[in-house]
Short mmCIF file of the C-alpha atoms (twelve columns), coordinates in Angstrom:
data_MODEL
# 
_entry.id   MODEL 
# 
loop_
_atom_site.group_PDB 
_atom_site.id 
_atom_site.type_symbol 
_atom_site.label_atom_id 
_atom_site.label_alt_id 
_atom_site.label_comp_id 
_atom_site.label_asym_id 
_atom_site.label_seq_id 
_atom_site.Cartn_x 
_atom_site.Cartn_y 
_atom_site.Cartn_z 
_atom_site.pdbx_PDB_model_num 
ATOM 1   C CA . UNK A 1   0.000   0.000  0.000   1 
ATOM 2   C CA . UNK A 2   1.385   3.249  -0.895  1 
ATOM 3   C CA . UNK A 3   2.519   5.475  2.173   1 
ATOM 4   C CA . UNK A 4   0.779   9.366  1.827   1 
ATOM 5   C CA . UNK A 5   1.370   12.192 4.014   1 
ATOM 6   C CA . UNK A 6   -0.338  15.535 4.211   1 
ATOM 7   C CA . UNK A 7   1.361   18.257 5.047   1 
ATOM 8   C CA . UNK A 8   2.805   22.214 3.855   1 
ATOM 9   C CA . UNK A 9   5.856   22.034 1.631   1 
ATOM 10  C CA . UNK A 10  7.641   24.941 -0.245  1 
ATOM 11  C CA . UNK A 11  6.740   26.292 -3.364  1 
ATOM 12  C CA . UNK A 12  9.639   26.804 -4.355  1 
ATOM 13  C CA . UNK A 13  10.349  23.273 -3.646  1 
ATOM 14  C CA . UNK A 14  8.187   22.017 -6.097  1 
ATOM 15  C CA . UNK A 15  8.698   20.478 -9.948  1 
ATOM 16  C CA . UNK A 16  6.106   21.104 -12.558 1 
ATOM 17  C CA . UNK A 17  5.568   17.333 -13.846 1 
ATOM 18  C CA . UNK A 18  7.024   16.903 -17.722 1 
ATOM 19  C CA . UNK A 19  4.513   14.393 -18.145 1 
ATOM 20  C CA . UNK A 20  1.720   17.043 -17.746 1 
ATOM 21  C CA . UNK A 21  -0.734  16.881 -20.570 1 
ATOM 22  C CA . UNK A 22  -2.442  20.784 -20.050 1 
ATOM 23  C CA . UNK A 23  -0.439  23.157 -22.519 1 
ATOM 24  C CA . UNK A 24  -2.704  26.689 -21.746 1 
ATOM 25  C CA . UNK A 25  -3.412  28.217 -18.657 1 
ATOM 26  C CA . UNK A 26  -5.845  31.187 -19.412 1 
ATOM 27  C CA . UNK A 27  -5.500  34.353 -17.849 1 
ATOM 28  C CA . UNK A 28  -9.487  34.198 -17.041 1 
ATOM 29  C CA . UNK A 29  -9.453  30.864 -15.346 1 
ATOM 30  C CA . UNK A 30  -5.984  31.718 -13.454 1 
ATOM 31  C CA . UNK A 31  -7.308  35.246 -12.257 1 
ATOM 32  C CA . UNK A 32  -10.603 33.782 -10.990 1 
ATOM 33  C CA . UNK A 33  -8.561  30.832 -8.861  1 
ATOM 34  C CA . UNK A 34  -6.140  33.657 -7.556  1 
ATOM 35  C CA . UNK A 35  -8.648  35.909 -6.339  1 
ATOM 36  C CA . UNK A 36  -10.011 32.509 -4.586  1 
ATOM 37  C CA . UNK A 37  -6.697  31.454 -3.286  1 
ATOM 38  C CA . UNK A 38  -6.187  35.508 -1.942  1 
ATOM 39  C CA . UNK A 39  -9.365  35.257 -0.446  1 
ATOM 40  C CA . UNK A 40  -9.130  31.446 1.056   1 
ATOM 41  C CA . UNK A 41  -6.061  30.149 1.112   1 
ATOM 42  C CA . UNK A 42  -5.621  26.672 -1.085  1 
ATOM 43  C CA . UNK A 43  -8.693  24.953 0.169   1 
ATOM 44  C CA . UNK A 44  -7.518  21.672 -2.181  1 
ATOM 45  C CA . UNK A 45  -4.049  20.140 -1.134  1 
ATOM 46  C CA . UNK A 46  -1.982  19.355 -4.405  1 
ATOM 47  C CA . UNK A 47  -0.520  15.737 -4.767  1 
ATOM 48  C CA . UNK A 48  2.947   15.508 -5.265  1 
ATOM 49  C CA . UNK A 49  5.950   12.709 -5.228  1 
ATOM 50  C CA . UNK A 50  9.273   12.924 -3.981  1 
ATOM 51  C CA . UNK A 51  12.140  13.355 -6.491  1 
ATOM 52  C CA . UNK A 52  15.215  13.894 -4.554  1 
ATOM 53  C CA . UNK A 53  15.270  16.377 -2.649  1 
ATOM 54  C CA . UNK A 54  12.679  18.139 -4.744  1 
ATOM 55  C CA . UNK A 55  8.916   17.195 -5.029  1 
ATOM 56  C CA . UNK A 56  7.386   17.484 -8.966  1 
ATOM 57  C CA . UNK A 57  3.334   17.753 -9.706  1 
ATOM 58  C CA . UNK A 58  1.094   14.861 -10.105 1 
ATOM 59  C CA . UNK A 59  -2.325  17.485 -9.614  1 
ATOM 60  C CA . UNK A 60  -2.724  20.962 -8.732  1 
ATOM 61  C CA . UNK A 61  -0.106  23.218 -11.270 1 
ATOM 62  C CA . UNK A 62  -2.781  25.852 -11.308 1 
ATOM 63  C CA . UNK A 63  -3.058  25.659 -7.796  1 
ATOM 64  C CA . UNK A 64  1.027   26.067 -7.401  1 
ATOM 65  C CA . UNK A 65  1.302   28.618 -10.219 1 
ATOM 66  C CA . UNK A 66  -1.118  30.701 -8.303  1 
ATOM 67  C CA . UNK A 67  0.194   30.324 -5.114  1 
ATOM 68  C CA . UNK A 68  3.927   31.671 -6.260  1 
ATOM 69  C CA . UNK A 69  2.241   34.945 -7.966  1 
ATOM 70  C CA . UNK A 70  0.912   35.793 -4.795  1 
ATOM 71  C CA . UNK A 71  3.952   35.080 -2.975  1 
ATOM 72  C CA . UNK A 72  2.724   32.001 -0.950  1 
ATOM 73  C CA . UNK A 73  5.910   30.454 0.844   1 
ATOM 74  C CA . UNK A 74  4.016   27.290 1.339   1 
ATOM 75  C CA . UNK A 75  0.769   24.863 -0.483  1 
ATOM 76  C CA . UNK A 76  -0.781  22.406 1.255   1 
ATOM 77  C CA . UNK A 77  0.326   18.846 -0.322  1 
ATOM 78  C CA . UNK A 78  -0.223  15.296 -0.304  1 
ATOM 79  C CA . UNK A 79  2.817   13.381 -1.103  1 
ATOM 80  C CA . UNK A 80  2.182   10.247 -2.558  1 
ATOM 81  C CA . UNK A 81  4.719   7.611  -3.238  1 
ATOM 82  C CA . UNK A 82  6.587   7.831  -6.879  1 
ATOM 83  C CA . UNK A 83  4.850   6.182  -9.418  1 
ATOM 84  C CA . UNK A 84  6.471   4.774  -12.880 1 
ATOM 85  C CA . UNK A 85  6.413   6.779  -16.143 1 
ATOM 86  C CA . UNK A 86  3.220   4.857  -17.347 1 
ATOM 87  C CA . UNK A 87  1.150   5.247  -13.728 1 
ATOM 88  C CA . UNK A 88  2.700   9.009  -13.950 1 
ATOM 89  C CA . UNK A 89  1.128   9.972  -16.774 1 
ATOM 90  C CA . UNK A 90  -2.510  8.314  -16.614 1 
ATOM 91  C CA . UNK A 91  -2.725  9.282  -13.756 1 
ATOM 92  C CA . UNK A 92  -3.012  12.918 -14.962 1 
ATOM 93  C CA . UNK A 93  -5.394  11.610 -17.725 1 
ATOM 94  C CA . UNK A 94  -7.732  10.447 -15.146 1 
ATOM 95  C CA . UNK A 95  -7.882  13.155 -12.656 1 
ATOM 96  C CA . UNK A 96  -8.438  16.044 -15.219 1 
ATOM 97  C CA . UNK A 97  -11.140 13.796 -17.356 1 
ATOM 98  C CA . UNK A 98  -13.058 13.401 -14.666 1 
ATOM 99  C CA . UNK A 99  -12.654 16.848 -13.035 1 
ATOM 100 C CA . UNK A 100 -12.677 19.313 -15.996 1 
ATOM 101 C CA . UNK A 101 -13.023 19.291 -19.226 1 
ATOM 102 C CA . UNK A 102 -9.383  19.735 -21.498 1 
ATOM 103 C CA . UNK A 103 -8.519  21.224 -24.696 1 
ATOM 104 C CA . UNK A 104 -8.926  18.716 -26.871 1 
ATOM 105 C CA . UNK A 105 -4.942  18.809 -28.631 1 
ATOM 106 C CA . UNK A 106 -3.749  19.158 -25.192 1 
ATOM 107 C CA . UNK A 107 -4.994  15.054 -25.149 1 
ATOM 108 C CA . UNK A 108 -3.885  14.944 -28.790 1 
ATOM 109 C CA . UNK A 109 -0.172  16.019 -27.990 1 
ATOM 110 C CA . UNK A 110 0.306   13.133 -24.994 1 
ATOM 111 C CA . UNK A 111 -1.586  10.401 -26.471 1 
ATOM 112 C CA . UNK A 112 1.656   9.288  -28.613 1 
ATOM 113 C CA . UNK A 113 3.313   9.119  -25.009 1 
ATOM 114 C CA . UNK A 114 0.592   7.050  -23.237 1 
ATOM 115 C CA . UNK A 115 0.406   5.079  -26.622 1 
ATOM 116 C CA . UNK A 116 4.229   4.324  -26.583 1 
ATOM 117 C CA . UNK A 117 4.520   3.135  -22.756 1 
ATOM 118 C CA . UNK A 118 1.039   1.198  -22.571 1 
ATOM 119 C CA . UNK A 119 2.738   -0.744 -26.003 1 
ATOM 120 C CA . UNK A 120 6.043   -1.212 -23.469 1 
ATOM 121 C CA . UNK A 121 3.763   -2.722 -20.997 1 
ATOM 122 C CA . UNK A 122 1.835   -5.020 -23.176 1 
ATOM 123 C CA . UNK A 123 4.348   -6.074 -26.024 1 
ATOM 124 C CA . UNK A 124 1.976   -5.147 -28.559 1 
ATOM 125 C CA . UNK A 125 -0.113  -2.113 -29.769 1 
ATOM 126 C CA . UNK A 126 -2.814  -1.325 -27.421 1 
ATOM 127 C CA . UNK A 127 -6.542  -1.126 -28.690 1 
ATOM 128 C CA . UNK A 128 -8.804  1.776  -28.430 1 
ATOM 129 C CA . UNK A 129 -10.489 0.060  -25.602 1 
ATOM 130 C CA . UNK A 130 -7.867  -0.074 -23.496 1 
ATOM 131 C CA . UNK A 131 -6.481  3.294  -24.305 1 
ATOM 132 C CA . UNK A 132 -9.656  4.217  -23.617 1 
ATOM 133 C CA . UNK A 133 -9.993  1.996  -19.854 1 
ATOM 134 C CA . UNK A 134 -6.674  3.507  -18.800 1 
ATOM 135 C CA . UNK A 135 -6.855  7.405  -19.445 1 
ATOM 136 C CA . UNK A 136 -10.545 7.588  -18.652 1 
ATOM 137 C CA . UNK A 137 -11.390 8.695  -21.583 1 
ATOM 138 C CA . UNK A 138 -14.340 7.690  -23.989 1 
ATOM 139 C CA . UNK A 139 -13.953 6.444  -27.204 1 
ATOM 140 C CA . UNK A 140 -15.785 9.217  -29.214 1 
ATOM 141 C CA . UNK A 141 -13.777 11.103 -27.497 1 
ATOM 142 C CA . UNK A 142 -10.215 9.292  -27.915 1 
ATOM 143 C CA . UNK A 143 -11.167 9.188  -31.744 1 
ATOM 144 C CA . UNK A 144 -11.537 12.935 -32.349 1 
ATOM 145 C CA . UNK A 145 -8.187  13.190 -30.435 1 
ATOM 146 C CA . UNK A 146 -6.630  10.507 -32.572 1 
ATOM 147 C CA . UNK A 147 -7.727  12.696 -35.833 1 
ATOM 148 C CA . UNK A 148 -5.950  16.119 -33.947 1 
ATOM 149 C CA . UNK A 149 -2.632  13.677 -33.174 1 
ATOM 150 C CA . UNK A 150 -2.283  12.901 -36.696 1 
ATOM 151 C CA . UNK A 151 -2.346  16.416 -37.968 1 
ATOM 152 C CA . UNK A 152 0.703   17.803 -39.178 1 
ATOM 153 C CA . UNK A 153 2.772   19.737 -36.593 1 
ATOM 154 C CA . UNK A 154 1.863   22.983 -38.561 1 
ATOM 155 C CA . UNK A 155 -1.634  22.803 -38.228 1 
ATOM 156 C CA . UNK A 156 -1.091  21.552 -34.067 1 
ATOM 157 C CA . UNK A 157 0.367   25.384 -33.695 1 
ATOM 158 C CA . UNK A 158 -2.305  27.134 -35.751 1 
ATOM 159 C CA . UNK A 159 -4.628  25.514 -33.015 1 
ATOM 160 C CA . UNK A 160 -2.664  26.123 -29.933 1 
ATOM 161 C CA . UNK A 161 -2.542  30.165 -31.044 1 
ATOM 162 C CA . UNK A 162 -6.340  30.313 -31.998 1 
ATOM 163 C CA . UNK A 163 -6.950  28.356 -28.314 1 
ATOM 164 C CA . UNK A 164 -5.359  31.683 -26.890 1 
ATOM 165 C CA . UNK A 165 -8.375  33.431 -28.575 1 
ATOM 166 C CA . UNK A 166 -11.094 34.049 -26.932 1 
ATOM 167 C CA . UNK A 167 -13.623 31.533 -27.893 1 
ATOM 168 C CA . UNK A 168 -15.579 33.960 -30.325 1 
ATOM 169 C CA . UNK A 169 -12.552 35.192 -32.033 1 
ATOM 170 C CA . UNK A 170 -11.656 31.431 -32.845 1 
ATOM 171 C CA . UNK A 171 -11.825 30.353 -36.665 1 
ATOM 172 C CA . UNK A 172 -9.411  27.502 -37.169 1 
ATOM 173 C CA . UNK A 173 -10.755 25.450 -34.071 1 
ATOM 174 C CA . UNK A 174 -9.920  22.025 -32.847 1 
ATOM 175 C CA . UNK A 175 -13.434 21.043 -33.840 1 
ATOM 176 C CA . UNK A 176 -13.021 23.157 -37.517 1 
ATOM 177 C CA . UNK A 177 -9.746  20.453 -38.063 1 
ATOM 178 C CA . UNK A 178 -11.701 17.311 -36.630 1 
ATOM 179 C CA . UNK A 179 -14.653 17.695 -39.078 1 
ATOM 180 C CA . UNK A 180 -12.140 18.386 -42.220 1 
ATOM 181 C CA . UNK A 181 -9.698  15.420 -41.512 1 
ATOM 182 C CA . UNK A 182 -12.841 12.889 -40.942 1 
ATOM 183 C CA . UNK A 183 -14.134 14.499 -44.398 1 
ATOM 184 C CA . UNK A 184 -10.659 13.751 -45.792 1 
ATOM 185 C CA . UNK A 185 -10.384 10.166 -44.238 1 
ATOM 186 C CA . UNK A 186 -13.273 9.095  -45.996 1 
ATOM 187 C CA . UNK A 187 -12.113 10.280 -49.748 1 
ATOM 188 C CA . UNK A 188 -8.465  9.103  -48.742 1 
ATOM 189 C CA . UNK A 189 -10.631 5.704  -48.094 1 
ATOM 190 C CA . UNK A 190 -12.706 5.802  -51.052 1 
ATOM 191 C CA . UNK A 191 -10.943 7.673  -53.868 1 
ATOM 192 C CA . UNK A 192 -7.104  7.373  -52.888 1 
ATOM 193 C CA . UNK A 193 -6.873  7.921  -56.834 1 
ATOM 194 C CA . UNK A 194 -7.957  11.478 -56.289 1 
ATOM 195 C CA . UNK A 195 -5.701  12.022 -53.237 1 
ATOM 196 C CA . UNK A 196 -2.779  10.638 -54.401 1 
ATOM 197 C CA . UNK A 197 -3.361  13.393 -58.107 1 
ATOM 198 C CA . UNK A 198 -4.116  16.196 -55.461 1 
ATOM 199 C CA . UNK A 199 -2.344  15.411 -52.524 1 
ATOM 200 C CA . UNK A 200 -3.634  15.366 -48.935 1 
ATOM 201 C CA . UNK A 201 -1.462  18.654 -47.648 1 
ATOM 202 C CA . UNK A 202 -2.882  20.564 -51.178 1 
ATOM 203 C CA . UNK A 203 -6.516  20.026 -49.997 1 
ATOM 204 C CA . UNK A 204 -6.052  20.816 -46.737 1 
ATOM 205 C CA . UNK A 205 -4.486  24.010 -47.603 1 
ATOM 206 C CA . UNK A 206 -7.579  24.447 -50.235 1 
ATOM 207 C CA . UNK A 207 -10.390 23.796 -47.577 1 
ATOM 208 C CA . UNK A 208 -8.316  26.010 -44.848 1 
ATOM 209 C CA . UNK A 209 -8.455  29.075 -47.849 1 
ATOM 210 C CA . UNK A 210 -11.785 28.003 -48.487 1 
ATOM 211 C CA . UNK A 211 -13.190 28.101 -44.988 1 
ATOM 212 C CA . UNK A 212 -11.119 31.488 -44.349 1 
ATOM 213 C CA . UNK A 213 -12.668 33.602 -47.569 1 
ATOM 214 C CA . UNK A 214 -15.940 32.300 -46.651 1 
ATOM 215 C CA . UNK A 215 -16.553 29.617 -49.631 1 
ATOM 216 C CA . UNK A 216 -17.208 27.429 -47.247 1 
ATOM 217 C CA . UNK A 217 -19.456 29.283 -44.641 1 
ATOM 218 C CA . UNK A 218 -19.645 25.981 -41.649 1 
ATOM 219 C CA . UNK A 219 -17.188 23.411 -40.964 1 
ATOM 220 C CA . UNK A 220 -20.275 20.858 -40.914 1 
ATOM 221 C CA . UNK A 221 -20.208 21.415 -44.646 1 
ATOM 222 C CA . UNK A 222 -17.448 18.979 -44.603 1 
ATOM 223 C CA . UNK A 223 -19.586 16.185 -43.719 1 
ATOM 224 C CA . UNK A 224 -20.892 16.553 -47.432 1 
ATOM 225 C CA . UNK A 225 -17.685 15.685 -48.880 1 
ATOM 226 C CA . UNK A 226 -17.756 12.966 -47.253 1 
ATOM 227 C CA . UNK A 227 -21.421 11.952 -48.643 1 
ATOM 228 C CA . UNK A 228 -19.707 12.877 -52.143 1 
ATOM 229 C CA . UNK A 229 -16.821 10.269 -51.472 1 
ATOM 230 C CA . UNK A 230 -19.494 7.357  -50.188 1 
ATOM 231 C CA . UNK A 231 -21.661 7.570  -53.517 1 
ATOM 232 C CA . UNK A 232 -21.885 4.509  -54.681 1 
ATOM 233 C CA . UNK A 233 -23.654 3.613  -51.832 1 
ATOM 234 C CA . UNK A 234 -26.775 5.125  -52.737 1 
ATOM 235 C CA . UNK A 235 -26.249 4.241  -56.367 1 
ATOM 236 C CA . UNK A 236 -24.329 7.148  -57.558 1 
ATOM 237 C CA . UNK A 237 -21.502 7.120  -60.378 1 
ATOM 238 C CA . UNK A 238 -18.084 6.734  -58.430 1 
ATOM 239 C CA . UNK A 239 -16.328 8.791  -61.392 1 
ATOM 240 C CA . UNK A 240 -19.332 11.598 -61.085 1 
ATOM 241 C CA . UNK A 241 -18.752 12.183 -57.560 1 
ATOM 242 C CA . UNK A 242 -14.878 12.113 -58.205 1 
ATOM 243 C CA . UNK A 243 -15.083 14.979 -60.709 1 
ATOM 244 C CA . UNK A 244 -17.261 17.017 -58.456 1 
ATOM 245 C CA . UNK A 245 -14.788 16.738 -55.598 1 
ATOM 246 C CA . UNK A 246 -12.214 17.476 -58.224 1 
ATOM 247 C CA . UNK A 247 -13.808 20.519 -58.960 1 
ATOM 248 C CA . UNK A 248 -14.383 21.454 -55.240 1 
ATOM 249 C CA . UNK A 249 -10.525 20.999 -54.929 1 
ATOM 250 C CA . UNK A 250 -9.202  23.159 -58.405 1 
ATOM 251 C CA . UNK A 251 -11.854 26.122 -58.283 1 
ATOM 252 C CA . UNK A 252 -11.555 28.683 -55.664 1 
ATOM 253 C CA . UNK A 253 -15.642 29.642 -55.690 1 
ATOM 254 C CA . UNK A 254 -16.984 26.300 -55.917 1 
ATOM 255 C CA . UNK A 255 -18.591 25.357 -52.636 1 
ATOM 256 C CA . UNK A 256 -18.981 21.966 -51.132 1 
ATOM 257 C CA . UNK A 257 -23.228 22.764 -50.682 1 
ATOM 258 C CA . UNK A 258 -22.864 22.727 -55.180 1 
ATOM 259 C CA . UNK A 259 -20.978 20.102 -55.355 1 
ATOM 260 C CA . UNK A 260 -22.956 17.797 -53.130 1 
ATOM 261 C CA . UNK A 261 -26.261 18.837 -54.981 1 
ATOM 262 C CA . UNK A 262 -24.684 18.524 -58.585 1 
ATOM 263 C CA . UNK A 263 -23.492 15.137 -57.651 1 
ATOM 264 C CA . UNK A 264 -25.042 13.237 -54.996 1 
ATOM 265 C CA . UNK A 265 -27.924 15.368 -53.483 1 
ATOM 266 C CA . UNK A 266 -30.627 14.010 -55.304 1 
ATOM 267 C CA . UNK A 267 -29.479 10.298 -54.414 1 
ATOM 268 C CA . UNK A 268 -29.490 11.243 -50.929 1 
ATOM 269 C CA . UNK A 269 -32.751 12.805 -51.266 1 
ATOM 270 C CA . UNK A 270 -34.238 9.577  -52.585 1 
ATOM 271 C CA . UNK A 271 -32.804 7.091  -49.792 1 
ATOM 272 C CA . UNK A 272 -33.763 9.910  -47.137 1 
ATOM 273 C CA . UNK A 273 -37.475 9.814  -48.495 1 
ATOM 274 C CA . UNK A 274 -37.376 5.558  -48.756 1 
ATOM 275 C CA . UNK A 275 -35.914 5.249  -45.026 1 
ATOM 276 C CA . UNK A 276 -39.325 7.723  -43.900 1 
ATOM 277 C CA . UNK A 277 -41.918 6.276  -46.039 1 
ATOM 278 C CA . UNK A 278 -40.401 2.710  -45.248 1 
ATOM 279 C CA . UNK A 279 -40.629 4.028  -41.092 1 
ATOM 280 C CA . UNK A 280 -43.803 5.605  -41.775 1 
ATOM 281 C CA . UNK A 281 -45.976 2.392  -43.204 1 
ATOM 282 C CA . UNK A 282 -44.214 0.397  -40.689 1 
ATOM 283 C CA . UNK A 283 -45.825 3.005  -38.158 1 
ATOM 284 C CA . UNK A 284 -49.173 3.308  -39.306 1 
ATOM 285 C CA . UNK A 285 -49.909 -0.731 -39.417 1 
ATOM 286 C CA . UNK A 286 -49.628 -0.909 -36.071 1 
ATOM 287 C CA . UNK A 287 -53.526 1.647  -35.548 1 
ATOM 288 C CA . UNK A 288 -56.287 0.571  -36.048 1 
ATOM 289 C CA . UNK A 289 -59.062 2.404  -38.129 1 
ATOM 290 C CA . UNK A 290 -61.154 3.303  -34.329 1 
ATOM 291 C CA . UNK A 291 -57.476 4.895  -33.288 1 
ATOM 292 C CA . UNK A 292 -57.417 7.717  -35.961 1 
ATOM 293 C CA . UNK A 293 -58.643 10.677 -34.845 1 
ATOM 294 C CA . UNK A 294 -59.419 13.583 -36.958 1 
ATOM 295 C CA . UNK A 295 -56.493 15.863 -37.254 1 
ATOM 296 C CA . UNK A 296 -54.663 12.468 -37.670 1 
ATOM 297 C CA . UNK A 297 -56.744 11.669 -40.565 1 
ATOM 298 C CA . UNK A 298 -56.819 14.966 -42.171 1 
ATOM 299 C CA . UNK A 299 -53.005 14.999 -42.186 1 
ATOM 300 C CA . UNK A 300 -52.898 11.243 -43.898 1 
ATOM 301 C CA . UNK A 301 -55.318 12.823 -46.607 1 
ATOM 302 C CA . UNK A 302 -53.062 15.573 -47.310 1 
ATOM 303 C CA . UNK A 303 -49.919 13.027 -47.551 1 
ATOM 304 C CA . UNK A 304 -52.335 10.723 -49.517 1 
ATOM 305 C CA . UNK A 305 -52.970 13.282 -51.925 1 
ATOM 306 C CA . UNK A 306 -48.977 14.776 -51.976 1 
ATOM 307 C CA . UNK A 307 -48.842 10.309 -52.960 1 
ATOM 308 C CA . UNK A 308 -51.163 10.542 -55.473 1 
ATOM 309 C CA . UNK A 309 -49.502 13.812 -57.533 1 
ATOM 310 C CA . UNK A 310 -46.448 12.089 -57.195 1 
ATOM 311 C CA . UNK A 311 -47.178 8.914  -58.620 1 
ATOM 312 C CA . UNK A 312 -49.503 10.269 -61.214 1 
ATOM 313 C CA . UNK A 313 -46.309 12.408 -62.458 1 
ATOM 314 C CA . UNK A 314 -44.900 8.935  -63.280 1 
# 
């Protein structure tokens, strides 16, 4: 059983923890817990581990950072036995998941790390599950980190300056990149033809000038490129929805919304309107004639008569 103590130790005593998966500390946040800290004193004791002499972070740097700019000599701590590099670092994962909610490329950034020593531990790559088991966090979750971790380094600093924003002043957010390289995944998947002519760093750049100028007015518009890619599963031409795409990616003014309507939109359409009319006889089998009242039945007269247009157009 590990041996823990609780008790005031120097600040200036005290490690920040290289492991340490938060990269921003805003200025907000930090004022708010000083004023607190002023007013109350550290009312949470950090956890700590010996090093030497020394003691480094295992929770609480916001707590210590605070504490030295208001010239605190000592923070309450609880010193906890060392742990390995592995127990180190999810142990970080799984107090902040469950306490607060981090950037999302602040996961993105350590997940390599807690990658490469889980593999150490287990002779073999780990699965998303137990990634997932061990840092705490979910697998929706884990995944939209996954797609930030495999961004180039480039883009990683774009979104570490526009986290500095303030949230309304953010363009090029961590959810702006997550949406594009799922949308890029998929045509990668589908059409590697087309992304090997293009290149995958060329498109980027395109959708990033795209989504700046205003072409392409919501980053959820990127979920129709990846409709485009899919199109043969609703019966669409592969080679039609690989020349729109082409298009999207060699004319500066051609949106994704026109190039998913020129394409695929009317495919779509049709599968959308099969999956409710399918849902909706299903539905209606299941009332008897004594059930339908007579708004009910008014609106089935309407739809029966929308039917009857439409099939008489045939």
């Amino acid at each position: 059983m590990s041996e823990e103590n609780f008790r005031e130790i120097n600040v200036d005593a005290i490690d920040r923890n290289p492991e340490n998966p938060r990269i921003l500390f805003r200025p907000n946040e930090m004022s708010q817990l000083m004023e607190s800290i002023r007013r109350h004193g550290v009312q949470v004791p950090i956890s700590v581990f010996r090093e030497g002499k020394r003691f480094v972070l295992i929770d609480g740097e916001r707590r210590w950072r605070c504490s030295i700019k208001l010239n605190r000599k000592t923070i309450p701590a609880l010193i906890q036995d060392k742990p390995d590099q592995l127990t180190n670092l999810l142990l970080m994962f799984n107090i902040h998941a469950l306490r607060e909610q981090w950037d999302l490329l602040t996961i993105a950034v350590k997940l390599p790390r807690v990658i490469e020593l889980l593999e150490n531990n287990l002779g073999r790559q780990p699965t998303e599950k137990e990634i997932s088991a061990e840092t705490g966090l979910i697998l929706g979750l884990l995944r939209r980190c996954k797609l930030l971790m495999a961004l180039p380094d480039k883009y990683k600093r774009v979104i570490l300056n526009e986290l500095q924003k303030p949230k309304p002043q953010q363009k090029l957010t961590e959810d702006f990149f997550i949406e594009m390289e799922r949308a890029l995944k998929t045509v990668e998947r589908s059409m590697p033809n087309l992304v090997k002519k293009l290149g995958k760093e060329s498109m980027r750049e395109i959708l990033i000038s795209k989504y700046k100028n205003g072409t392409i007015s919501n980053r959820v518009d990127f979920r129709q490129v990846a409709k485009i890619a899919r199109a043969e599963r609703v019966g669409v031409d592969r080679h039609v929805a690989e020349q729109s795409l082409d298009h999207l990616f060699n004319h500066e003014h051609y949106t994704i919304e026109r190039a998913f309507q020129e394409s695929v939109g009317f495919a779509y359409d049709e599968r959308d309107l099969l999956t409710r009319v399918c849902g909706l006889t299903s539905y209606i089998q299941h009332f008897e004639q004594s059930e339908i009242d007579k708004e009910i039945r008014k609106a089935l007269e309407e739809l029966r008569n929308e039917i009857d247009k439409l099939l008489e157009e045939e």
